[in-house]
MARLO-445763 format. One record per residue (C-alpha): residue number from 1; x, y, z. Coordinates in Angstrom, 3 decimals. Example, Ala and Ser with C-alpha at 12.3 -4.5 7.8 and 13.67 -1.06 7.14 Angstrom:
BEGIN
  doba         x         y         z
     1    12.300    -4.500     7.800
     2    13.670    -1.060     7.140
***
This chain:
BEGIN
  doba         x         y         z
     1    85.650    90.903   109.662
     2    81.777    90.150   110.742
     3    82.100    88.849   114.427
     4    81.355    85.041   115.036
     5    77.515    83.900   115.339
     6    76.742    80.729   116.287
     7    73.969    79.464   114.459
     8    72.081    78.093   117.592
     9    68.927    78.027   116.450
    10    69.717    76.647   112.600
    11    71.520    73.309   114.484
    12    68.168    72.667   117.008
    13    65.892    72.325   114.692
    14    68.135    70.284   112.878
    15    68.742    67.824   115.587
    16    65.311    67.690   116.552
    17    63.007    68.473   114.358
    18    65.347    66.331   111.067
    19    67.093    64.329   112.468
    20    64.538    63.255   115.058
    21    66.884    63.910   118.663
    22    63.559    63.056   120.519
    23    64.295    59.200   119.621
    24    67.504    59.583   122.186
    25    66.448    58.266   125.798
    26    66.461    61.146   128.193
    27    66.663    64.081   125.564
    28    65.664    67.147   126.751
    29    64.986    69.853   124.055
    30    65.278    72.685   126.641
    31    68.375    71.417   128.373
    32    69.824    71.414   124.913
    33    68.532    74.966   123.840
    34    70.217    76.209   127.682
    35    73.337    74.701   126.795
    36    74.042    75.779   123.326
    37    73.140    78.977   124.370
    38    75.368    79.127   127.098
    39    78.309    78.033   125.066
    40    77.558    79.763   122.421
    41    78.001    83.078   124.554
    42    81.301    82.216   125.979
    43    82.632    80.857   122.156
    44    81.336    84.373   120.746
    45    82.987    86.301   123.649
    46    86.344    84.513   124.264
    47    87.386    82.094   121.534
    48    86.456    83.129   118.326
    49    88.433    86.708   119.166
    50    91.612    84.639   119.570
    51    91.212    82.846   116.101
    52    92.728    85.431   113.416
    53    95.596    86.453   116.070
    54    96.104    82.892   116.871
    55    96.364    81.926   112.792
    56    98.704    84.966   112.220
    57   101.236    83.950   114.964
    58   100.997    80.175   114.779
    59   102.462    77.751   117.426
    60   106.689    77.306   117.893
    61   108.540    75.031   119.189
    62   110.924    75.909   121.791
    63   113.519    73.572   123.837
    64   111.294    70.403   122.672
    65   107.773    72.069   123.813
    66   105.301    73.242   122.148
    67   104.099    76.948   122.730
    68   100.461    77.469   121.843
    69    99.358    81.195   120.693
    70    99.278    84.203   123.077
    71    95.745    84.365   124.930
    72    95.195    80.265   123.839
    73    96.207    78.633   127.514
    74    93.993    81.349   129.432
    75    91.623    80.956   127.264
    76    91.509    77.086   127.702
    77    91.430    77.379   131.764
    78    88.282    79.154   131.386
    79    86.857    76.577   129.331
    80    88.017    73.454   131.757
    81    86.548    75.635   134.393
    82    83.369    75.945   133.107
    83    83.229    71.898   133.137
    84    83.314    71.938   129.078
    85    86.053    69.090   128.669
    86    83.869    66.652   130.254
    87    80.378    67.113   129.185
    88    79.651    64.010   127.472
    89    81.980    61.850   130.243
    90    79.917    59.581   132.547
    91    79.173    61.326   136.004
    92    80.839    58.691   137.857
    93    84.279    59.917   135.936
    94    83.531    63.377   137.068
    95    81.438    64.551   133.956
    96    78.495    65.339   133.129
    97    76.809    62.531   130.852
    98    75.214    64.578   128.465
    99    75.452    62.360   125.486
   100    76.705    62.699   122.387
   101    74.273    65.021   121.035
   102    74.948    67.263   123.195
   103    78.617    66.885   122.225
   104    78.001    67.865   118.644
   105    76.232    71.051   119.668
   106    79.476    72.651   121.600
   107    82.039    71.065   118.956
   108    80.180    72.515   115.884
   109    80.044    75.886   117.687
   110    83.763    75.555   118.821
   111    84.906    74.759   115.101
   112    83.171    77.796   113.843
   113    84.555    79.855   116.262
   114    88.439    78.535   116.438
   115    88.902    75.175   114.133
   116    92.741    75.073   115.541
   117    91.622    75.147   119.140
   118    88.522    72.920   118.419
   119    91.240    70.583   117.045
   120    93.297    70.161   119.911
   121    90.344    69.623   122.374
   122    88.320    67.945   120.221
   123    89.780    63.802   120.544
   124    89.124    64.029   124.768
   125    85.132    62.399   124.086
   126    86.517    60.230   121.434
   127    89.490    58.650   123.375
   128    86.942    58.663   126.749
   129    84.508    56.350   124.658
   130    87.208    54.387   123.521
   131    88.545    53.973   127.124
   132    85.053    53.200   128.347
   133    84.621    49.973   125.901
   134    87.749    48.994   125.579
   135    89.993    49.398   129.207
   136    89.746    47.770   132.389
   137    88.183    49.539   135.707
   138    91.243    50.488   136.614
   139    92.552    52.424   133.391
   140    88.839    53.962   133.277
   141    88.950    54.868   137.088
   142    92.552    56.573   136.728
   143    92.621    57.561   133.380
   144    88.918    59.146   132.621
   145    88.552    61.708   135.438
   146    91.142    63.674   134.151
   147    90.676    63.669   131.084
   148    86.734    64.778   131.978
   149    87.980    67.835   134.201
   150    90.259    69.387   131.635
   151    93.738    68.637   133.173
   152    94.624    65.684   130.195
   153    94.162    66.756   126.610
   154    94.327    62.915   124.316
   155    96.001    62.509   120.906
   156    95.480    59.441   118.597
   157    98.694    59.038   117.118
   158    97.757    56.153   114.135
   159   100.048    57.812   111.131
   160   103.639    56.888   110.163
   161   105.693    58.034   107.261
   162   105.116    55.419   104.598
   163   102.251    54.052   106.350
   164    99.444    56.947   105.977
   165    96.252    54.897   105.189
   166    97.554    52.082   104.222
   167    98.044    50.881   108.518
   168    99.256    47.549   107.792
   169   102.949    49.242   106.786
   170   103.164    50.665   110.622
   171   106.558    49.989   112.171
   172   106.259    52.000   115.719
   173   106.479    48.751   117.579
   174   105.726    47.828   121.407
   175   107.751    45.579   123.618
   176   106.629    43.890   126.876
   177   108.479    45.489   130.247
   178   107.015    43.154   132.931
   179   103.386    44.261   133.095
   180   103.512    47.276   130.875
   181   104.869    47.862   127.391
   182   107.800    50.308   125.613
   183   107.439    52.382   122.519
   184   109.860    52.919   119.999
   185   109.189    54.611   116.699
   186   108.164    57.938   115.152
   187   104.262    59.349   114.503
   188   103.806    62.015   112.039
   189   100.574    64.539   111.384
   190    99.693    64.138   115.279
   191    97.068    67.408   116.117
   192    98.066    68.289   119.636
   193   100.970    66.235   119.715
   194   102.219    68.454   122.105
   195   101.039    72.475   123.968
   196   101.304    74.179   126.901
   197    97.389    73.915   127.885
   198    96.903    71.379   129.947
   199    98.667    69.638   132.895
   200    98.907    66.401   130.676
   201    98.130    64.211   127.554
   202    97.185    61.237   127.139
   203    98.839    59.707   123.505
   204    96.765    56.568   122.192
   205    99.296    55.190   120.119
   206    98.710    52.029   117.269
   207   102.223    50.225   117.604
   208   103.309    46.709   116.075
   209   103.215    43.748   118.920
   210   103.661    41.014   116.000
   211   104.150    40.737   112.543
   212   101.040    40.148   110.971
   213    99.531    43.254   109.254
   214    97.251    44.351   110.854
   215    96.177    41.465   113.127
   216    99.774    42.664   114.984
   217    98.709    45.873   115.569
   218    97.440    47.107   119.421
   219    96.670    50.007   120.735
   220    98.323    51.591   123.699
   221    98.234    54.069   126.481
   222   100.990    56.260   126.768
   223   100.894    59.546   129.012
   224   103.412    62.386   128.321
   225   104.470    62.631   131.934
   226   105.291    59.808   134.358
   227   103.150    59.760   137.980
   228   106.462    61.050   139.264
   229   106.304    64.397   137.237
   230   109.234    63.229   134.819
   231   109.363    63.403   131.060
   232   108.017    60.041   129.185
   233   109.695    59.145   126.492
   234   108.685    61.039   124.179
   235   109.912    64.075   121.970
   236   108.563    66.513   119.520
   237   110.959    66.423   116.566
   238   108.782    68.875   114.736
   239   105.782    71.108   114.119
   240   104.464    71.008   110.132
   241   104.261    74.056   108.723
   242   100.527    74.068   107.322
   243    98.146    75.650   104.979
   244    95.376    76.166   107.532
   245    94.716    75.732   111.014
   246    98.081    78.046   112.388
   247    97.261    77.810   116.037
   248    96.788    73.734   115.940
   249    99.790    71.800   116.495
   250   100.734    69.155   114.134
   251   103.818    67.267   115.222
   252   106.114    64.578   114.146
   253   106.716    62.778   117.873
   254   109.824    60.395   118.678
   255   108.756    57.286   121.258
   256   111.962    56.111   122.635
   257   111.275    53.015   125.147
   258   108.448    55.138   126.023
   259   106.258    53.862   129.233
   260   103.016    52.562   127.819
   261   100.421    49.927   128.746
   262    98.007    48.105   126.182
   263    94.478    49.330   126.292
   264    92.045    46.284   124.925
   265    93.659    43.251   123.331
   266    96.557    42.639   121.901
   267    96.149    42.156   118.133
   268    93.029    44.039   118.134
   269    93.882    47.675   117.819
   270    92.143    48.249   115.330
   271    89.300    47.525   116.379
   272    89.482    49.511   119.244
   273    91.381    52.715   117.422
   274    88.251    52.680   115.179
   275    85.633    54.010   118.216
   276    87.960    56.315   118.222
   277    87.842    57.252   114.603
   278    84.382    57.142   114.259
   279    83.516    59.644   116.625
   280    86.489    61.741   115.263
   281    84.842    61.180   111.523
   282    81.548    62.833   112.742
   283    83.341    65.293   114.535
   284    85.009    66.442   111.024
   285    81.498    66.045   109.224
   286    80.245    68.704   111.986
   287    83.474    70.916   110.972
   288    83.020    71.298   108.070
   289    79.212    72.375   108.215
   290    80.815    74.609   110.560
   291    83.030    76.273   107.891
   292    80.060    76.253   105.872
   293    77.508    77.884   107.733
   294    80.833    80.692   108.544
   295    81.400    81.136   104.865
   296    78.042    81.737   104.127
   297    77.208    84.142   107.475
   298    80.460    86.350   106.143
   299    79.451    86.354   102.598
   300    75.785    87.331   103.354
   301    76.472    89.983   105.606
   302    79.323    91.333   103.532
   303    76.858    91.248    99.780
   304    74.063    93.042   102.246
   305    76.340    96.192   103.078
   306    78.015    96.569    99.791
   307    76.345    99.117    97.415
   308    77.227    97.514    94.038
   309    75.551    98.459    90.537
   310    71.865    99.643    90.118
   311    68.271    98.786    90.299
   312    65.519   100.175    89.087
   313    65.356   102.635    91.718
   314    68.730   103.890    92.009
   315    71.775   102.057    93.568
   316    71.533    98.721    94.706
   317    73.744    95.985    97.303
   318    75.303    92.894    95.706
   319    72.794    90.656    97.317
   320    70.213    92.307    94.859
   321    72.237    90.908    91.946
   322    70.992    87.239    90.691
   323    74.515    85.845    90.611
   324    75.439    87.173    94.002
   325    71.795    85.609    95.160
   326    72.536    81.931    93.439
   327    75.696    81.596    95.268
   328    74.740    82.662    98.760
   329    71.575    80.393    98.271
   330    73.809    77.611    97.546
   331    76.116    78.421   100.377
   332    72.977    78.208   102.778
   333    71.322    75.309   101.373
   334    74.221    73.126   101.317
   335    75.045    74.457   105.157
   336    71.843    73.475   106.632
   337    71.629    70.326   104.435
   338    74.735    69.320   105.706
   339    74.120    69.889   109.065
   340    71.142    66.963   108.660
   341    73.533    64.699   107.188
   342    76.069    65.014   110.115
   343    73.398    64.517   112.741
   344    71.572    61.463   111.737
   345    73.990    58.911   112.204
   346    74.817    60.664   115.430
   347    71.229    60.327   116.785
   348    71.217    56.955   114.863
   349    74.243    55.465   117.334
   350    72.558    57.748   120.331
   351    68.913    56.034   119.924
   352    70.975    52.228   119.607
   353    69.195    52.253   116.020
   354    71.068    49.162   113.682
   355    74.550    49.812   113.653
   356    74.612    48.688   110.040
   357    72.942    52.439   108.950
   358    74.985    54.317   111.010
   359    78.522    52.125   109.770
   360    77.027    53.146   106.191
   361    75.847    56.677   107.002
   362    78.833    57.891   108.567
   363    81.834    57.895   105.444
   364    79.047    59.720   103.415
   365    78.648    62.476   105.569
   366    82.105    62.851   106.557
   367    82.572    63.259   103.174
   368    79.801    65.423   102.080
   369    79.992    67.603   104.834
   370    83.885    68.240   104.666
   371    83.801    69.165   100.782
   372    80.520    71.374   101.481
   373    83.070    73.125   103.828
   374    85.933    73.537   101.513
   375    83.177    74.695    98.784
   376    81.336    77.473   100.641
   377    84.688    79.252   101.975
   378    85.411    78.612    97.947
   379    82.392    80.349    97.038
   380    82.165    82.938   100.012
   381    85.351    84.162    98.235
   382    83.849    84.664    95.093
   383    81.055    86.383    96.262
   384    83.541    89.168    98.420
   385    85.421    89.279    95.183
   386    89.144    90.919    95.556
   387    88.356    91.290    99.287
   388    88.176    87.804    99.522
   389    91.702    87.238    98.682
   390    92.247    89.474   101.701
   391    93.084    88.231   105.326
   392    90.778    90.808   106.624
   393    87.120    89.483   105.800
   394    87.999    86.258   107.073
   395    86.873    83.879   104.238
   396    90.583    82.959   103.387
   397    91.295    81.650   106.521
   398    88.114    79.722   106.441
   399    89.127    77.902   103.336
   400    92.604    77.789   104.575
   401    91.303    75.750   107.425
   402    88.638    73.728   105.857
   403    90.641    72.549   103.665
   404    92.049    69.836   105.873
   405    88.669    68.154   106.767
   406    88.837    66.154   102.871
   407    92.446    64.896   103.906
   408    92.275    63.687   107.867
   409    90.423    61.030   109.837
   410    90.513    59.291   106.260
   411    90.644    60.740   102.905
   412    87.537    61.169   101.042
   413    88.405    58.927    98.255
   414    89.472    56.396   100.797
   415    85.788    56.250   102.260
   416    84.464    56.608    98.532
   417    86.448    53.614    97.996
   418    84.839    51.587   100.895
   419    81.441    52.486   100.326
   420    81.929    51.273    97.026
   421    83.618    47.642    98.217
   422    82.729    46.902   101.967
   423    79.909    48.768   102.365
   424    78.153    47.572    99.317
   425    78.857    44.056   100.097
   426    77.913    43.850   103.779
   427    74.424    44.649   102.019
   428    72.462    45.124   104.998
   429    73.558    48.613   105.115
   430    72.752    49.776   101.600
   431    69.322    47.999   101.984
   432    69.190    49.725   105.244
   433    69.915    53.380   103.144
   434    67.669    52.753   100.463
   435    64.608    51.766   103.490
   436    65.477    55.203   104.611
   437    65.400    57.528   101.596
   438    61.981    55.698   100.404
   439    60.580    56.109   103.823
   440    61.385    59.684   103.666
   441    60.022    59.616    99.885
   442    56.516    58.651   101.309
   443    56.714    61.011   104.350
   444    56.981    63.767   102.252
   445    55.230    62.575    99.281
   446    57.821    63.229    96.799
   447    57.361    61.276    93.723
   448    60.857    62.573    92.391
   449    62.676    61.429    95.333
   450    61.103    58.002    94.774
   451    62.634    58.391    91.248
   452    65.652    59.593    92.656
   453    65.974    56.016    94.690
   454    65.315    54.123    91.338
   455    68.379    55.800    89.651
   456    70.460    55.453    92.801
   457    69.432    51.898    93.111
   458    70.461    51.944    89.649
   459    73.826    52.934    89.821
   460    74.618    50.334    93.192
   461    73.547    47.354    91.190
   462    76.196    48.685    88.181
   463    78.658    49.192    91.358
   464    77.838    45.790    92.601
   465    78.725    43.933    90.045
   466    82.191    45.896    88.304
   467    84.781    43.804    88.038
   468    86.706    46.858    89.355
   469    84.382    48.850    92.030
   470    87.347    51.463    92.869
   471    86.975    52.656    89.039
   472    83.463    54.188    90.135
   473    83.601    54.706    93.716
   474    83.839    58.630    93.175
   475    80.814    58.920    91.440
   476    78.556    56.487    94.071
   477    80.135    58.378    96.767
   478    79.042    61.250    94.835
   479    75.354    59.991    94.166
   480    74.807    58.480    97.881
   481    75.742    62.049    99.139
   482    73.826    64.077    97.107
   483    70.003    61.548    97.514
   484    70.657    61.769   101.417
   485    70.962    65.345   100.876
   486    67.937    65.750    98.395
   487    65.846    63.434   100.845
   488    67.065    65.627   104.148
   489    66.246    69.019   102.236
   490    62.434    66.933   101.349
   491    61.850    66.860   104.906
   492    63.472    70.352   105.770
   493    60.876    71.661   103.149
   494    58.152    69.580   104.856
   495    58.814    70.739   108.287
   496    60.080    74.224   107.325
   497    57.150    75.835   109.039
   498    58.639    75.268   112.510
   499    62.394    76.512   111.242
   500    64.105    79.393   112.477
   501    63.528    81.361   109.190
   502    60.789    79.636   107.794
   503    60.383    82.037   104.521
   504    64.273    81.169   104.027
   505    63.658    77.100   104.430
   506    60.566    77.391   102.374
   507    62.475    78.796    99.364
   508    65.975    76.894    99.557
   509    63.556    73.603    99.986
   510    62.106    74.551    96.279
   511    65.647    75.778    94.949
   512    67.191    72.529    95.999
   513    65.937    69.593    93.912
   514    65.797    72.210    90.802
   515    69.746    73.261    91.363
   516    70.758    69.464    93.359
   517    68.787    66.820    91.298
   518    70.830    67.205    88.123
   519    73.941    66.956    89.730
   520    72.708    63.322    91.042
   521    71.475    62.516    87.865
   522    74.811    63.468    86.342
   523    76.349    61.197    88.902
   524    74.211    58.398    88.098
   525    75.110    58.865    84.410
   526    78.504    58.666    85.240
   527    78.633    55.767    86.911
   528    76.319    54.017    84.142
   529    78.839    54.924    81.499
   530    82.013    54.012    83.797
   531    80.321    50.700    84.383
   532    79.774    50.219    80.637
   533    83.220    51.723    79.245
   534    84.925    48.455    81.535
   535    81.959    45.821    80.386
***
């Protein structure tokens, strides 16, 4: 298997020089370049090595407790040490306020290297954020630091049997105890529900206070261990046997009167679990590019060693071959495209640009970016052929792994679904999207992008106005993803003088609209004749 690179210098000039990380107050380009290198060394050295053990021998369950892979709760010592767990956490809480940017540098590294471990590590900024709007100074002054230094990992523990997306059919319900609150109920498909890393964990658990829908719905505290060292009450009933992603644990957990206290409102859970979720929804976006930019690294190396056929001039490597070539071009182009997608809205929220672009930005790229992922590893496998299919190169784990990122934090026809109903009516963001991809349009002077807009503009006003919008959210979903990612690659192409492998940019900027714009304008077409076939 080809050792783990991270693609440092691919996911700067992203950030800055695409997605425009200058806009963020107090970014520092060279701070940034110190840090991903810096974890990028110690994610190369120490955690990607543990990822293929850690798949092949998987996490167990023994006397109630979870036991993470051999090598897994060393390995995640060193990385609390090294003041990883609290790098985006306000200073005051013991972190090191780096920002969010900063954030998505280290996560998309750490889901290249080990997606499992990534997983369980990954919901401490998310549940911070959430604790910083939503608690009092008291939860954030004894709840934060120690989530910051590594000795709390956080879960968000949302899904119930019967009541996957659809959260107004939750039944865990909470119950007043003087001041506090008890849990009683069951969460299933919780990542880190329960290991052996660290000290603590923090559960933030959506639980029933009334009986209205969702207006009943709060969201609660709930730590696994008492102040007094004791047990909460709280069990793991079981760990899901899984496609991908071996060394995460995914557990059913059993709250029995379980010690809790409400974090926001009561009633507005939601509301708060959703800060949550839309950090996490990023965070998948950026794991799947992840995957991507993996898939592609293994396939490329692997077509550039293996003598295959003949030239010319004798015997010649796969890469040499034009179907080998398409392939790892589309791997690469829908990587680095991706990577765009996933860090706009993030430097969007970071430079307090109109929420209303970010709300509508963020679905797309989470899904975009996740089926990118699942694609690539699809496609690296292709290109390795029967070795693919093998454990040993790598790829099969990849996919194995990626697979997830279309299901969680929201299935991708879910979001297709609300981009085609909510986020079409709100209007401000679509207007907001379409101000964007014209703007880039001029920037780059690209008279097919402009037509580009006209068809997707098109295709809203047919979405708009269906009696039945659900009937054609796949194919909007499908167009809005692919004109951001046209309009990204227009300014990629642009700007690909100043990329890391500017003969590489230069080329996949010309291959993209050519192998990309008839897949929007199939899109388009689809949704034209979906919205006619129910006129």
């Amino acid at each position: 298997m080809k050792p783990f690179a991270a693609p440092v210098d691919d996911i700067l000039f992203s950030l800055d020089a695409i997605a425009g990380a200058h806009r963020m107050p107090g970014w520092d380009g060279g701070l940034a370049r110190d840090l991903a290198d810096h974890f990028a060394g110690f994610a190369e050295a120490e955690i990607a090595p543990l990822d293929a053990p850690g798949d092949a021998q998987g996490c167990r369950l023994e006397q109630g407790r979870v036991r993470m892979p051999e090598g897994f709760a060393a390995l995640y010592r060193r990385y609390a040490e090294q003041g990883w767990p609290g790098l985006t956490a306000p200073e005051e809480f013991g972190g090191q306020g780096m920002g969010a940017a900063m954030g998505a540098i280290t996560s998309e590294i750490f889901s290249g290297a080990c997606h499992s471990l990534q997983m369980v590590t990954g919901l401490v900024p998310g549940a911070i954020r959430t604790l910083l709007r939503f608690g009092t100074a008291d939860q954030q002054a004894r709840l934060i630091p120690p989530l910051a230094e590594g000795r709390w990992l956080s879960t968000m523990c949302l899904t119930e049997a019967g009541a996957g997306s659809d959260l107004s059919r939750i039944r865990c319900r909470a119950s007043r105890d003087g001041d506090n609150w008890r849990i009683t109920g069951e969460k299933i498909f919780i990542s880190g529900g329960d290991q052996d890393l660290s000290d603590g964990i923090l559960h933030l658990v959506l639980a029933r206070t009334s009986a209205e829908g969702v207006k009943g719905l709060s969201l609660f505290l709930c730590r696994a261990a008492r102040d007094d060292g004791s047990r909460n009450g709280i069990t793991v009933t079981r760990i899901e046997q899984k496609l991908g992603l071996h060394a995460s644990p995914t557990c059913q957990l059993a709250f029995d009167a379980a010690e809790a206290e409400l974090l926001g409102e009561e009633g507005a859970g939601l509301r708060a679990m959703f800060t949550m979720m839309n950090h996490a929804r990023l965070d998948v976006a950026l794991q799947g590019v992840a995957h991507a930019a993996r898939a592609h690294d293994i396939a490329a190396s692997y077509a550039a060693g293996r003598v295959q056929g003949r030239g010319a001039d004798g015997p010649v490597t796969l890469d040499a071959h034009a179907d080998i070539r398409r392939m790892l071009d589309e791997m690469d182009a829908l990587a680095l495209g991706a990577r765009a997608m996933a860090h706009l809205p993030l430097v969007m929220m970071e430079a307090a640009e109109p929420p209303e672009i970010v709300e509508f930005l963020t679905p797309v790229a989470k899904v975009f970016c996740s089926e990118v992922g699942i694609g690539a590893a699809d496609t690296a496998i292709q290109v390795l052929g029967g070795y693919g299919y093998l454990r040993e190169y790598g790829v099969e784990q990849t996919w194995r792994d990626a697979r997830i990122c279309a299901i969680y934090e929201g299935a991708n026809g879910i979001h297709a679904a609300a981009l085609a109903s909510r986020g079409l009516r709100a209007g401000q963001g679509a207007d907001a999207f379409a101000g964007l991809i014209r703007d880039i349009a001029e920037e780059t002077a690209s008279p097919s992008l402009a037509r580009n807009l006209d068809d997707w503009c098109a295709a809203r006003r047919r979405v708009e106005s269906a009696a039945d919008p659900g009937a054609l959210a796949h194919d909007f979903m499908q167009a809005t993803g692919l004109i951001l990612f046209l309009a990204l690659w227009a300014r990629i192409g642009a700007r690909a003088g100043a990329a890391p492998r500017p003969s590489d940019y230069a080329r996949l900027a010309a291959m993209v609209p050519r192998r990309f714009g008839p897949d929007l304008a199939a899109a388009g077409a689809r949704v034209a004749a979906g919205s006619s076939a129910r006129g």
